[in-house]
C-alpha positions in Angstrom: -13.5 -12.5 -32.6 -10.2 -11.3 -31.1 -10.1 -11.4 -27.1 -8.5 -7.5 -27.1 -8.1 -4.8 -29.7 -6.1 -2.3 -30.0 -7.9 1.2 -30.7 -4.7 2.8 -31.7 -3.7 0.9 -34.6 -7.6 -0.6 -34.9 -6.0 -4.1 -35.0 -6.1 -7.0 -32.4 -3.7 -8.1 -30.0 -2.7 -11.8 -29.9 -0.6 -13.8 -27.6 1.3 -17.1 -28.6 3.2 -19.2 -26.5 6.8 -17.6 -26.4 5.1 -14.3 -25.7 4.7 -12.9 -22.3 1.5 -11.0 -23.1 -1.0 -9.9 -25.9 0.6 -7.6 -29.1 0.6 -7.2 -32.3 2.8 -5.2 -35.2 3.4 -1.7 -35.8 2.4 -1.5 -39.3 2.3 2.1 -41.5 -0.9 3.3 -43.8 0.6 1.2 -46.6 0.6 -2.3 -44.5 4.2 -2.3 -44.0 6.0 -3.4 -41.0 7.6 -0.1 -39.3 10.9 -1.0 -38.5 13.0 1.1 -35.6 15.4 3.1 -37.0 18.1 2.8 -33.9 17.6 -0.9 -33.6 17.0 -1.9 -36.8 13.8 -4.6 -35.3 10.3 -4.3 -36.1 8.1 -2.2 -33.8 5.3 -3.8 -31.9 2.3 -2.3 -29.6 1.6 -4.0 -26.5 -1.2 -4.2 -24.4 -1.5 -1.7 -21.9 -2.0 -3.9 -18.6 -5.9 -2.1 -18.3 -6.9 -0.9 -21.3 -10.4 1.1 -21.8 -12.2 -2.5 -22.7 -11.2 -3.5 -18.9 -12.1 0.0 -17.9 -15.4 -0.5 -19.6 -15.7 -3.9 -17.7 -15.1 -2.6 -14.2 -17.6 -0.4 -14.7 -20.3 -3.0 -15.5 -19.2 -4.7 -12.7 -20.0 -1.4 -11.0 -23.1 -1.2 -12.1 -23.9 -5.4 -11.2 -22.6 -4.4 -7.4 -25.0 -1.6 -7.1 -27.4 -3.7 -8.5 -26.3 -6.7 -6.2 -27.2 -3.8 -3.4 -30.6 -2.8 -4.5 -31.7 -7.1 -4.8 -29.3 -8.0 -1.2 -27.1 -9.6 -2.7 -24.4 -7.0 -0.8 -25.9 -5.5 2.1 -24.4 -2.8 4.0 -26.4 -3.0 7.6 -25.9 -2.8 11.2 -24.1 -6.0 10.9 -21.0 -4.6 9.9 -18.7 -6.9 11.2 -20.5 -9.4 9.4 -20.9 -7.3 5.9 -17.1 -6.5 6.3 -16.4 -10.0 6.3 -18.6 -10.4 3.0 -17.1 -7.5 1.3 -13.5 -8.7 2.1 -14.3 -12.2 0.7 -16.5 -10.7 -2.6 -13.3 -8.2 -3.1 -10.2 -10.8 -2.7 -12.3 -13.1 -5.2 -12.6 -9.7 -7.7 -9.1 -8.7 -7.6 -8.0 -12.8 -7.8 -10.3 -12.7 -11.1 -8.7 -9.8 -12.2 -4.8 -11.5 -12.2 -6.3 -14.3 -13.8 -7.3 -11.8 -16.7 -4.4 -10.3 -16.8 -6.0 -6.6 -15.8 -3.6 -6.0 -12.8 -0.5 -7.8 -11.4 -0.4 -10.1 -8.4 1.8 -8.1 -6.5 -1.4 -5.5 -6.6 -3.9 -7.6 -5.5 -4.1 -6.4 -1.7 -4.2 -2.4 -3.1 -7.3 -3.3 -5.2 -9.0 -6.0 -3.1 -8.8 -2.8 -0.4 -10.2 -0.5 -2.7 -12.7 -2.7 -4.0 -13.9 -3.6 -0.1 -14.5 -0.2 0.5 -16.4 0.6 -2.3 -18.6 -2.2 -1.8 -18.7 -0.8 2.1 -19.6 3.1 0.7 -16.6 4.2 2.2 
């Protein structure tokens, strides 16, 4: 099973080494490679850097931090300074996981880790 797919042309993305991230071929309804007519080089799709499967994904992970709540695994108390410290640490590691997956770029990280803190602080 492919790692993405593409739900535009309902084909999967793949990445080899001299490629800088996942695509595949433009093809038409006949299997033929579309060619650009200005360029005169085949067209390719790439993949958007969040697609709807990482959509999809963040909001499981959603759902697993509200659930996290309900079993203490993330509490939000009086201690704040000490759950602010937790939700900083449980953020950064998110939005490190999510460069590694290729869903955002590094020079992101500190916008989501931010947004992901206060989320997890129901602010």
């Amino acid at each position: 099973m492919a790692k993405y797919h593409c739900t535009q042309h309902d084909t999967d993305f793949f990445k080899t080494p001299r490629m800088k991230r996942y695509a595949h071929p433009v093809v038409d309804e006949y299997g033929e490679d579309v060619i650009d007519d200005e360029t005169g080089k085949q067209v390719w799709c790439n993949k958007p850097k969040q697609d709807m499967g990482a959509m999809e994904e963040s909001a499981k992970a959603g759902h697993l931090v509200e659930e996290a709540k309900k079993l203490g695994g993330v509490v939000v108390s009086e201690t704040l300074s000490k759950d602010v410290s937790i939700a900083k640490a449980v953020a950064l590691k998110a939005s490190v996981e999510l460069v590694v997956g290729g869903v955002i770029n590094l020079k992101d990280i500190g916008a989501y880790s931010k947004k992901f803190e206060a989320y997890l602080l129901g602010e």
